[in-house]
C-alpha positions in Angstrom: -3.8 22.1 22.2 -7.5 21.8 22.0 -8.0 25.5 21.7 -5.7 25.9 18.2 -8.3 24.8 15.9 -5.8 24.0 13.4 -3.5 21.8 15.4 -7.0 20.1 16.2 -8.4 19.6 13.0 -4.9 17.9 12.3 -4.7 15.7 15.1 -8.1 15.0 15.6 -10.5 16.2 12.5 -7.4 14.6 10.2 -7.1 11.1 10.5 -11.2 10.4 11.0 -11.4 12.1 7.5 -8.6 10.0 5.6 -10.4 7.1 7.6 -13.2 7.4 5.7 -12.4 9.0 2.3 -9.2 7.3 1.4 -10.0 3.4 1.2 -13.2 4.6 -0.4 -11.0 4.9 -3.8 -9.8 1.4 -3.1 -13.2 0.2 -2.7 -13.6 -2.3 -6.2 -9.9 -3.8 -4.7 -9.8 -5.4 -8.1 -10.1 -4.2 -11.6 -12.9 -5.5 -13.4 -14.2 -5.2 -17.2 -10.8 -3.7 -18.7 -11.6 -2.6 -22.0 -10.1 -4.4 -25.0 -9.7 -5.7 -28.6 -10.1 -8.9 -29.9 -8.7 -8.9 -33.4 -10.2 -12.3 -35.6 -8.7 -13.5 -39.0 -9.0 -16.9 -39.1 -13.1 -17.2 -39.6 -13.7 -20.5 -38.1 -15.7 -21.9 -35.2 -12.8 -22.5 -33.1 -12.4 -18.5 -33.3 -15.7 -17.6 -32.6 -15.8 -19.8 -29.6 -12.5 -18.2 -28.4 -14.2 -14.8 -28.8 -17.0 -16.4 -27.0 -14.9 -17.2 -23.6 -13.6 -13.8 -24.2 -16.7 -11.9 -23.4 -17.8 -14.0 -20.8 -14.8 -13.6 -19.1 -15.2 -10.5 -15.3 -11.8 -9.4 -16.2 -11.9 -7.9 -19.9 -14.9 -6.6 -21.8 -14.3 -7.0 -25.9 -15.3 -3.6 -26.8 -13.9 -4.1 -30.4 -14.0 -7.3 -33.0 -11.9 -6.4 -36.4 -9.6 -8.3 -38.8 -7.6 -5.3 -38.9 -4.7 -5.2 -36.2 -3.8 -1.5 -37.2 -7.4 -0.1 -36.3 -7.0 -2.4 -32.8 -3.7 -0.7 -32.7 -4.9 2.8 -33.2 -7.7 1.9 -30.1 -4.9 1.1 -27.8 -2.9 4.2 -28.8 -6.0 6.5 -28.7 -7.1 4.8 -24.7 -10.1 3.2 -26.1 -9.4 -0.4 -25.2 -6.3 -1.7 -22.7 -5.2 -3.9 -25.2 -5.9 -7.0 -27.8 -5.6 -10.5 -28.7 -4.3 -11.3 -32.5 -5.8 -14.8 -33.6 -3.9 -15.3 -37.0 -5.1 -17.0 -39.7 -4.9 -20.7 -40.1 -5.5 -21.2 -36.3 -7.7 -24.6 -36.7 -5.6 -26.0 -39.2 -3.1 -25.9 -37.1 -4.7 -27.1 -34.1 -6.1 -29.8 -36.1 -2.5 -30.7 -37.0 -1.7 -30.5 -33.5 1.3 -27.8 -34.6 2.2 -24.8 -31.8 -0.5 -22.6 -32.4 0.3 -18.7 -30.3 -2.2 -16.0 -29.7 -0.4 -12.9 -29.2 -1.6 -10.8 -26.2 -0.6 -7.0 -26.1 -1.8 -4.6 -23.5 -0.7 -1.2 -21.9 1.8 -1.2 -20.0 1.5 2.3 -18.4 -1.2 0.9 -16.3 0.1 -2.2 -14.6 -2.8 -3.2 -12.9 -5.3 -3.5 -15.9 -2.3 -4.9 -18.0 -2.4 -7.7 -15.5 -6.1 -8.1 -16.4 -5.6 -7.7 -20.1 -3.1 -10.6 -20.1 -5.0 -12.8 -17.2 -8.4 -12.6 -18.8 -7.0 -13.3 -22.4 -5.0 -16.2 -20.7 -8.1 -17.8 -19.2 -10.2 -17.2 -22.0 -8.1 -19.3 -24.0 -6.9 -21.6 -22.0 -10.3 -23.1 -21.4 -10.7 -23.1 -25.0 -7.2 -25.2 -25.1 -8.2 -27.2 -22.2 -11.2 -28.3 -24.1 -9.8 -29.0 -27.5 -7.1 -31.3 -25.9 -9.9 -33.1 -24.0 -12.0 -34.0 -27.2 -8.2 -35.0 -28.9 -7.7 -37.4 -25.7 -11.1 -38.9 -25.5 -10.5 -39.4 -29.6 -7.7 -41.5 -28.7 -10.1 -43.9 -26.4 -10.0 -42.6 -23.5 -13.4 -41.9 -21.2 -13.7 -38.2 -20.1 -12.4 -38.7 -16.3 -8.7 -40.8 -17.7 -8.8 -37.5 -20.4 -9.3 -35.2 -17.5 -6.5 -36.7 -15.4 -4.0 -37.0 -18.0 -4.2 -33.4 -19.1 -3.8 -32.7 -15.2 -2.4 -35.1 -13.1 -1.9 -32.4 -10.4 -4.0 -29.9 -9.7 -3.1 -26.6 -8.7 -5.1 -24.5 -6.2 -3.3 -20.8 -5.1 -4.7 -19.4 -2.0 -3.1 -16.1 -1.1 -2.4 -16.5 2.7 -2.2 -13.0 4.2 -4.4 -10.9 1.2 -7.0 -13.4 0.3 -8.9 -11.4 -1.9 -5.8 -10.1 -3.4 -7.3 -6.5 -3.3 -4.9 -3.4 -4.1 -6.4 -1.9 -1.3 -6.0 -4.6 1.3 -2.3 -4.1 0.2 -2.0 -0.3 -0.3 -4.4 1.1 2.4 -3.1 -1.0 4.9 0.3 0.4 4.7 -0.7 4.0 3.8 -2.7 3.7 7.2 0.8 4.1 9.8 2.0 7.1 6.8 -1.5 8.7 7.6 -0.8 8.7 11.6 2.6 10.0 11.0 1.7 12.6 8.7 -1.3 14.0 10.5 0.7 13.9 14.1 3.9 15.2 12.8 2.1 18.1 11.1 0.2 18.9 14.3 2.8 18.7 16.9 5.5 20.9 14.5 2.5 22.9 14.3 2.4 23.5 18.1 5.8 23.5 18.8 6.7 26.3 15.9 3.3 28.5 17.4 5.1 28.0 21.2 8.4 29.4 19.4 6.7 32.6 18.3 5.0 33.1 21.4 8.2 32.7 23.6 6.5 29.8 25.2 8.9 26.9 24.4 11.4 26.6 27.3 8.6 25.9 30.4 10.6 23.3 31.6 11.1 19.5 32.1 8.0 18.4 33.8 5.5 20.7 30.9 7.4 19.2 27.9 6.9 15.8 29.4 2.9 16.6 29.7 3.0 18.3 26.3 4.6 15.5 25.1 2.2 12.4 26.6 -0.2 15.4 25.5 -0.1 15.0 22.0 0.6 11.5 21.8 -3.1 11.1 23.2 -4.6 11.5 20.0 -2.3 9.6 18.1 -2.9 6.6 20.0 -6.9 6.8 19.9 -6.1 7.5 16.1 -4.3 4.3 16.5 -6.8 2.1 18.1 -9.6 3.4 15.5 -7.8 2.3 12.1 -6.4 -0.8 13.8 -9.4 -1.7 15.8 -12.5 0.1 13.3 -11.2 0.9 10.0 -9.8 -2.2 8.8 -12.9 -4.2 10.2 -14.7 -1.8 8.7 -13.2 -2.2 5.3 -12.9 -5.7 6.1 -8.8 -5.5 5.4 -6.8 -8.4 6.9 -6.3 -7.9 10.6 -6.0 -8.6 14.1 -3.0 -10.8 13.5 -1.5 -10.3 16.6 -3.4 -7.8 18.5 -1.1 -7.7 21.4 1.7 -6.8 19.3 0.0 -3.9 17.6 -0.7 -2.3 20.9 2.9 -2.4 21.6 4.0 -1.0 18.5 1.6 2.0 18.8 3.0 2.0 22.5 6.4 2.8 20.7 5.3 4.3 17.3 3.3 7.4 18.7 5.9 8.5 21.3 8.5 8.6 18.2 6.1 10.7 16.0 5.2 12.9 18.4 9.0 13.5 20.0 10.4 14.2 16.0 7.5 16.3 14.9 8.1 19.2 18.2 11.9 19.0 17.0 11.0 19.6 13.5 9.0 22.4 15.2 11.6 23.3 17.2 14.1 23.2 14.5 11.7 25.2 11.6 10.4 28.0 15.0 7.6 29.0 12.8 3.9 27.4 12.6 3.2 28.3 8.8 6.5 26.9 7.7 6.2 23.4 9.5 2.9 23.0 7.5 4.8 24.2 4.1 7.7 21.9 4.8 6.0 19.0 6.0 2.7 18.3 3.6 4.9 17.2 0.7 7.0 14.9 2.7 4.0 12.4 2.4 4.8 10.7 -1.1 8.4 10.4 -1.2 8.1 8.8 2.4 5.1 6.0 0.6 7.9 5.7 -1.9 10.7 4.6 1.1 8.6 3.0 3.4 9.3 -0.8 1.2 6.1 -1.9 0.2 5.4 1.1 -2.9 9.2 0.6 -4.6 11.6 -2.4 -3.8 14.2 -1.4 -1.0 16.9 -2.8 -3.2 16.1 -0.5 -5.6 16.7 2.5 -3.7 19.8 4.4 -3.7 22.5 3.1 -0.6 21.9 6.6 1.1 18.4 7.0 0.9 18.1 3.2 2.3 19.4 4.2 5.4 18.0 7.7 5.6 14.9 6.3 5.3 14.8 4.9 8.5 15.1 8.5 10.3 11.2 8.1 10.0 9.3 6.5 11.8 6.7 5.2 9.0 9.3 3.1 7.8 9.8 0.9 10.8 5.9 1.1 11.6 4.9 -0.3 8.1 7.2 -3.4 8.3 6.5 -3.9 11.7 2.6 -3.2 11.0 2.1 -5.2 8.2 3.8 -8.4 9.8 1.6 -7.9 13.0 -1.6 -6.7 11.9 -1.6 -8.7 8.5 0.0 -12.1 8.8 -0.2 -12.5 12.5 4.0 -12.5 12.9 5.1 -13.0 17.0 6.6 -10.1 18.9 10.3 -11.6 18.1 9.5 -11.1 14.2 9.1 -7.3 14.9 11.6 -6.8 17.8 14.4 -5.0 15.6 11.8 -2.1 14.4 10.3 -1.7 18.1 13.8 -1.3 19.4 14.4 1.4 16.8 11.5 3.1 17.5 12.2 3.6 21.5 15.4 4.5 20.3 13.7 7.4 17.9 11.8 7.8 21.5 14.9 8.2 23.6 16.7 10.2 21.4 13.9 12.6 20.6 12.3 13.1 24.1 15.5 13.3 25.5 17.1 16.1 23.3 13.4 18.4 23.4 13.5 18.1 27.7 17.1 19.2 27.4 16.3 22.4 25.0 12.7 23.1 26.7 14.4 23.3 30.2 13.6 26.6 32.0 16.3 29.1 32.5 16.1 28.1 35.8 17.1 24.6 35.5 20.0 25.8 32.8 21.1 27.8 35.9 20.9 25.4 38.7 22.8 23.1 36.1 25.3 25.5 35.6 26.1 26.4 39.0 25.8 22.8 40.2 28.7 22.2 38.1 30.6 25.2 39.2 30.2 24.2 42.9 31.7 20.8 41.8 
């Protein structure tokens, strides 16, 4: 194994690499400073104070002040800015009336995440503003600044985020893409070495070599394992160690399945450049089935349950509940059953197509005697 430097880079060189490189585009977690538009036609001080809030705000950066709503318009259609607030005219008089008084907030919604921002930083922004304008009406009324505080909140809300505290996209994302990466990279490598034994005449040495070919090449994918689950996340400081314990055993289970399906792909394609070809593009549409990119329920009846011929699929769920919010083995026991089932089924069908002709024989004659 060691001496096909492909098959190496792939199961060794591979997931070290992605270790590295691929949280580092996840690094900011959060988006900060979205560009946008802040669109002012009612000139009075409660405007300029809302712009105010606006550009002290870390999630949007007012890049453009205008009365004009079409040139704000044209900024969002041209990428300049994310999006933009419209503060009509006759905004004071109607707060000073105490009539409903509505900011419109429009932002891009081709890019979700600084959408979100758009709409959050707007919505703080002025909600301070609010906050404090309806403080001033309540002390106006004779109230002292602590009854106006608790009457404009008698309850106050805190949100904590229990298993992504920092509520980072990569805590979520990378954390999940982490199992796809040890699939991907272990699958490749082992149809690699499987479709290179087929071309050599090399793939029927019997039981006992498949079995050390096997335990083989699931050698790397458990120190692969260990140094996302154990390095990687610490690293990055992702949300881990949950249940540490349960982890091991679902690499225990995990790497056996990856490694038994990718030498039958092998088997199956019986050429080393055409498992490459046929496996490298099965990595997004698997991120799209594995449940945490697109809603399961979403998905088509068929693809719902083919999705679960991989193995990612049960590793993610059972990955994110161990690693991420701590869940007990019994929360997880339904995808570790199913992947010593992927094990059973796929070990057990490569010994019975790598037995040696002379094992087929003894078979054969074994039942002819009975």
């Amino acid at each position: 194994m060691l001496r096909d430097k492909g098959v190496a880079l792939l199961l060794l060189g591979a997931p070290v690499l992605y270790g590295f490189f691929y949280p580092w585009f996840y690094a900011p977690e959060v988006v900060q400073r979205v560009p946008v538009a802040l669109v002012v036609q009612d000139a009075s001080n409660l405007s300029r104070q809302m712009l105010r809030f606006a550009q002290a705000s870390p999630r949007i950066e007012p890049v453009l002040n205008t009365p004009d709503e079409g040139q704000a318009r044209d900024a969002l259609l041209r990428g300049q800015v994310q999006g933009y607030a419209l503060i009509r005219p006759g905004l004071k008089r109607d707060v000073l009336h105490a009539a409903s008084a509505v900011v419109p907030v429009y932002a891009n919604g081709a890019y979700p995440l600084a959408a979100k921002q758009v709409q959050y930083g707007f919505a703080e922004a002025f909600g301070t503003v609010s906050a404090g304008v309806e403080l001033k009406r309540l002390q106006a009324g004779g109230q002292s600044a602590v009854q106006a505080a608790a009457s404009r909140s008698p309850v106050n809300l805190q949100s904590v985020a229990l298993f992504n505290p920092t509520e980072g996209y990569g805590s979520f994302v990378v954390a999940a893409v982490a199992i796809l990466i040890l699939q991907q990279t272990l699958l490749m490598g082992s149809a690699m070495l499987v479709g290179t034994w087929r071309e050599e005449g090399l793939e029927r040495p019997g039981t006992r070599q498949w079995l050390a070919r096997l335990l083989a090449l699931c050698l790397p994918g458990w120190l692969a394992g260990l140094f996302y689950f154990g390095w990687i996340f610490v690293w990055q400081d992702y949300p881990r160690g949950g249940n540490p314990l349960g982890a091991l055993a679902l690499l225990a289970v995990f790497t056996p399945a990856v490694a038994g399906i990718g030498c039958l792909v092998g088997w199956w394609l019986a050429e080393r450049e055409r498992a490459l070809q046929v496996l490298m593009f099965t990595s997004v549409p698997l991120a799209f089935l594995g449940g945490f990119t697109w809603p399961v329920e979403a998905l088509p009846e068929p693809l719902a349950w083919l999705r679960w011929l991989s193995p990612s699929t049960a590793g993610i769920a059972a990955s994110l509940r161990l690693n991420q919010a701590g869940a007990p083995i019994d929360a997880v026991l339904a995808q570790l059953a199913w992947l010593a089932a992927l094990v059973l089924l796929s070990w057990g069908t490569l010994l019975w197509l790598g037995r040696s002709p002379r094992e087929g024989n003894s078979s054969q004659i074994g039942r002819q005697s009975a």
